[in-house]
C-alpha positions in Angstrom: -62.2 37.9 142.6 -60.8 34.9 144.8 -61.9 31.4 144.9 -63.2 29.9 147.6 -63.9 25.9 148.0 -66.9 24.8 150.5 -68.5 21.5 151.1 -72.4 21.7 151.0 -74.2 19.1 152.9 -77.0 17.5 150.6 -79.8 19.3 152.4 -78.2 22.7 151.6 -76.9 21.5 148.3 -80.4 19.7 146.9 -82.6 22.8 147.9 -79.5 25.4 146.5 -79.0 23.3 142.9 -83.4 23.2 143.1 -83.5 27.1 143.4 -80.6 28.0 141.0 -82.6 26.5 138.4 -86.0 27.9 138.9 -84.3 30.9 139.1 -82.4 30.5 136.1 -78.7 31.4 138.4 -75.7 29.8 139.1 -75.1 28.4 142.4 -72.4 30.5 142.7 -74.6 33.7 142.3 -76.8 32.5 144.6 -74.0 31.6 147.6 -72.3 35.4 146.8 -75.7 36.9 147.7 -76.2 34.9 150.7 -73.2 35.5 152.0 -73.4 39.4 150.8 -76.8 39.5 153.3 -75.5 37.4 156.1 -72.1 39.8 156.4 -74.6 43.1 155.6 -76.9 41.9 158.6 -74.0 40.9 160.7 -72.8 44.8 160.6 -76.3 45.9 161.4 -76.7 43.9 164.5 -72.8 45.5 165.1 -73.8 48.9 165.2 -77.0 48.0 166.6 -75.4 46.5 169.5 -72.8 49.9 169.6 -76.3 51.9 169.7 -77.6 49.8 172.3 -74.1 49.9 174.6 -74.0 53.8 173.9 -77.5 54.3 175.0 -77.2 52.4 178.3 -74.3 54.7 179.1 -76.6 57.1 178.8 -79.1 56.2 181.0 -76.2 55.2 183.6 -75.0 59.1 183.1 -78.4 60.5 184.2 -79.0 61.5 180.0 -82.9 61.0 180.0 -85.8 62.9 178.6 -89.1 62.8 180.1 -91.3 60.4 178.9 -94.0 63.4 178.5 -92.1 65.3 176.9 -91.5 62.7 174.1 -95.5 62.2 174.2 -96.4 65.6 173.9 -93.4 65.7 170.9 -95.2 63.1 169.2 -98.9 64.0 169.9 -97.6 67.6 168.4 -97.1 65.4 164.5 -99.0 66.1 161.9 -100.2 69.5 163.7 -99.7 72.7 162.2 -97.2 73.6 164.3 -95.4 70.8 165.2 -92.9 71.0 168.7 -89.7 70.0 168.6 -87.9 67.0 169.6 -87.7 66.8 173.3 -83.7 67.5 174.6 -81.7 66.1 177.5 
């Protein structure tokens, strides 16, 4: 595992110290998960963006379904015989 040094300014380091011992944790464990979260959520909003970028190309290509088509798709859920999804 490496070491890392940061400086905490005191209204981050007051609260942090605060909530480590309510929670019974080391400050330590409780910067690891924050930072665990923050670089999780970063890769999210990555491939949500790549989704996002993807999909516009799409639209730019002429790719659509029908909006209803996709209503009659979903109106079709929780029928006996549901339809399947709508296609390009």
């Amino acid at each position: 595992m490496g070491v890392t040094s940061i400086r905490l300014s005191k209204d981050v380091e007051i609260p942090l110290e605060q909530l480590a011992q309510k929670l019974d944790r080391s400050k330590n464990y409780l910067i690891n998960q924050a930072i665990k979260e923050f670089v999780l959520r970063q890769s999210m909003e990555e491939l949500r963006w790549s989704d996002t970028t993807e999909a516009l190309e799409s639209v730019k290509a002429g790719r659509l379904v029908e909006s209803l088509d996709v209503s009659e798709w979903l109106k079709s859920w929780g029928n006996d015989s549901p339809k399947p999804p709508p296609t390009v």
